[in-house]
TORLUM-184621 format. One line per field, with one value per residue (C-alpha): residue in one letter; x, y negated, z. Coordinates in steps of 0.05 Angstrom, whole numbers, plus 32768, in hexadecimal, padded with zeros to 4 digits. Example, Ala and Ser with C-alpha at 12.3 -4.5 7.8 and 13.67 -1.06 7.14 Angstrom:
// residues 2
residu = [a:s]
u = [80F6:8111]
v = [805A:8015]
w = [809C:808F]
END
This chain:
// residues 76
residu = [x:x:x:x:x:x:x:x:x:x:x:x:x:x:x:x:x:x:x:x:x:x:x:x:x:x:x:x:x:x:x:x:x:x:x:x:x:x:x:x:x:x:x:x:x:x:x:x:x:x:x:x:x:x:x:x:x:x:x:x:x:x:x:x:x:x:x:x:x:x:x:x:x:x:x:x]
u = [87B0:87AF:87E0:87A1:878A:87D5:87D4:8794:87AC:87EC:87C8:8798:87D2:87FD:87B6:87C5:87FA:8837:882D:87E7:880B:883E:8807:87E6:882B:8837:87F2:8805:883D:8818:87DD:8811:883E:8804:87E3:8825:882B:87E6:87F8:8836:8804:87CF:8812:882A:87E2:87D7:8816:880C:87B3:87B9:87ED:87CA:8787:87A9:87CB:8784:8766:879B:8791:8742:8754:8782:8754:8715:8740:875B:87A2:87A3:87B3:87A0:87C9:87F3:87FD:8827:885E:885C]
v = [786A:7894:788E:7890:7843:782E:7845:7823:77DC:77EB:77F1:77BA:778A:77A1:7783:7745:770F:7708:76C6:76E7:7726:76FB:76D4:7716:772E:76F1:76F3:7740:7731:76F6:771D:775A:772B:7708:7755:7769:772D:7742:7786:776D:773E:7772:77A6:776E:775C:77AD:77B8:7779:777A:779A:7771:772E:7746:7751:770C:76EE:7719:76FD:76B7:76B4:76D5:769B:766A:7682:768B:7647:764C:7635:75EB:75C2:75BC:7582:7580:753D:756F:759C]
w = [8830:87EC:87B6:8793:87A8:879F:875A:874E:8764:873C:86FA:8709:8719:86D9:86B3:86C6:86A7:86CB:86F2:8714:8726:874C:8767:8781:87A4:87C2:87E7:87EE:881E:8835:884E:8866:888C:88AE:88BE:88DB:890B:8924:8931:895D:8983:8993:89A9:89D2:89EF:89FA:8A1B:8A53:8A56:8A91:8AB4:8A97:8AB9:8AF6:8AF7:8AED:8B19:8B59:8B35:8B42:8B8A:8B96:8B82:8BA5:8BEB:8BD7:8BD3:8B84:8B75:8B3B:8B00:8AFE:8AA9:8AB8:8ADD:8A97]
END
């Protein structure tokens, strides 16, 4: 990003009163925290897509040969 665009939303954020600007930084880290978290889930789905396709993949196998059971969600 340019310094350019960070100097811009500087100057507009000094133009407002005090309370706003803390409003606006709160939703800052707000909005940067929840962006970060979505980062780490995409790395984490990225790193295991292939492995999670090829557990589905033996799943439907084992279900079309027959060997797969239904869930008992009372045994949870």
């Amino acid at each position: 990003m340019s310094s350019e665009k960070i100097v811009t939303v500087t100057k507009m954020m000094e133009s407002l009163p005090d309370s706003l600007q803390e409003q606006v930084v709160d939703h800052l880290i707000d909005y940067i925290e929840t962006l970060q978290e979505e980062m780490k889930w995409k790395s984490l789905v990225n790193k295991t897509q292939n492995k999670l396709i090829s557990m589905a993949k033996q799943a439907k196998q084992e279900i079309a040969e027959g060997k797969a059971t239904p869930m008992d969600y009372n045994q949870l």
